[in-house]
C-alpha positions as CSV (number, residue, x, y, z in Angstrom):
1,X,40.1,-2.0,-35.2
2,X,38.0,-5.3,-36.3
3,X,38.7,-6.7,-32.1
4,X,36.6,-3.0,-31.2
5,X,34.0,-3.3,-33.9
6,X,33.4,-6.9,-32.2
7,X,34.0,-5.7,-28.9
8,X,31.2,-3.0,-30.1
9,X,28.8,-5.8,-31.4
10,X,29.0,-7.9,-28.6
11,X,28.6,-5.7,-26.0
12,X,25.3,-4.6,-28.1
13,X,24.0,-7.9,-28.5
14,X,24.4,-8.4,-24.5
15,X,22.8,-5.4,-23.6
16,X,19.8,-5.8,-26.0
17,X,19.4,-9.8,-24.5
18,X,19.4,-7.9,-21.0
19,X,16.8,-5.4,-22.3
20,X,14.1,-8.1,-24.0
21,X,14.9,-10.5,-20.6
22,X,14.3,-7.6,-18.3
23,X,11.4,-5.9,-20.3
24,X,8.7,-8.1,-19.0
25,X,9.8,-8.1,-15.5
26,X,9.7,-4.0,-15.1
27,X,6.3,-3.8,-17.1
28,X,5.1,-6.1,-14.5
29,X,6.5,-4.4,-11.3
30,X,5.0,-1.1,-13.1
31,X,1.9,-2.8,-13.1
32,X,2.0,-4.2,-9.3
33,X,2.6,-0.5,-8.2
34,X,0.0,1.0,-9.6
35,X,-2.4,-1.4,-8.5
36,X,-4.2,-0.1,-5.2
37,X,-3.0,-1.9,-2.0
38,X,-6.5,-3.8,-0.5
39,X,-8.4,-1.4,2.0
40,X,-7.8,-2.7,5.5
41,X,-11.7,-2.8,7.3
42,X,-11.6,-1.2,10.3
43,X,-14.3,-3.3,11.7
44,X,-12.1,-6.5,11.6
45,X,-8.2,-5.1,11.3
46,X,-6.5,-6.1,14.7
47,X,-4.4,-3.1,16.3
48,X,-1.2,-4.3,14.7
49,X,-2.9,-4.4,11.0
50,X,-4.2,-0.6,12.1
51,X,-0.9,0.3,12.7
52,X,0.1,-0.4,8.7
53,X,-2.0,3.4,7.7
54,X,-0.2,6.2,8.1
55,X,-0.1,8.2,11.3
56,X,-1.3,5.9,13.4
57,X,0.3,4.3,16.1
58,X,0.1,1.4,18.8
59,X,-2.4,3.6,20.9
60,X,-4.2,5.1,18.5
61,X,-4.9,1.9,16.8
62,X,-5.8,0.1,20.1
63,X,-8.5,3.3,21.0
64,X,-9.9,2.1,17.6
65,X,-10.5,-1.4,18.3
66,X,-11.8,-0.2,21.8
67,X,-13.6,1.9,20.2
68,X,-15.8,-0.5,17.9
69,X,-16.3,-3.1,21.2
70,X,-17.2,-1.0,23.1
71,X,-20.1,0.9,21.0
72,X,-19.9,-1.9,18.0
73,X,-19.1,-1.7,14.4
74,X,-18.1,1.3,12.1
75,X,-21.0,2.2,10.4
76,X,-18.8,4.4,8.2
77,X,-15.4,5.3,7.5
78,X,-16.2,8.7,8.7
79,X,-17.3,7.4,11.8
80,X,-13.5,6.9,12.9
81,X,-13.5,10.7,13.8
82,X,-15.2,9.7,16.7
83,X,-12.2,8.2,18.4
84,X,-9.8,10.3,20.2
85,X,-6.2,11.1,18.2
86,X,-8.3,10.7,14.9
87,X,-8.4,14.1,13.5
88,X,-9.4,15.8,10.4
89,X,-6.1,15.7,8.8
90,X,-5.3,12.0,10.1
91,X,-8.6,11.2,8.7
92,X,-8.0,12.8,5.5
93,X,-4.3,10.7,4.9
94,X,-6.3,7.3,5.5
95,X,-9.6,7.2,4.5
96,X,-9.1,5.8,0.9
97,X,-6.8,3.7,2.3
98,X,-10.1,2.0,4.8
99,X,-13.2,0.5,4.7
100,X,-16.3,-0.4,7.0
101,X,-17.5,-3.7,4.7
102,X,-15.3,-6.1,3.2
103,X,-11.8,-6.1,1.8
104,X,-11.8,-4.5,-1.4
């Protein structure tokens, strides 16, 4: 009976040494997740940086960067619905994820 009562003890000593140790490291990840990611500017963003926002692929993201050199920068972010395969709803899932000026 006294082995299990240690046993007991032990085992709650290891778990709340686990729980202080491990406390800081999950408030932090918590905090990292909620942090916004950094917008990626469309003006600057290479195809292969485009391709990071959701629904947008190799081609789309090349038409974008054809896009601004061939008539020059974004003015605004809504001026991305000008490039073919950019739709309402595509725009709507990525514009607070973009920007025209610099990296937030």
């Amino acid at each position: 009976m006294k082995t299990n009562i240690k046993l007991l003890l032990v085992a709650g000593l290891f778990a709340a040494l686990m729980l202080s140790t491990l406390s800081p490291v999950l408030a932090q990840n918590q905090a990292q997740s909620k942090t916004p990611a950094s917008k990626i500017n469309i003006n600057t963003a290479s195809a292969a940086e485009l391709q990071n926002l959701p629904r947008i692929g190799p081609k789309v993201a090349q038409r974008i960067v054809d896009y601004r050199t061939q008539n020059g920068p974004f003015k605004k972010v809504e001026d991305l619905l000008k490039v073919r395969g950019i739709g309402e709803k595509v725009f709507e899932q990525i514009k607070d994820r973009i920007t025209v000026g610099e990296n937030k």
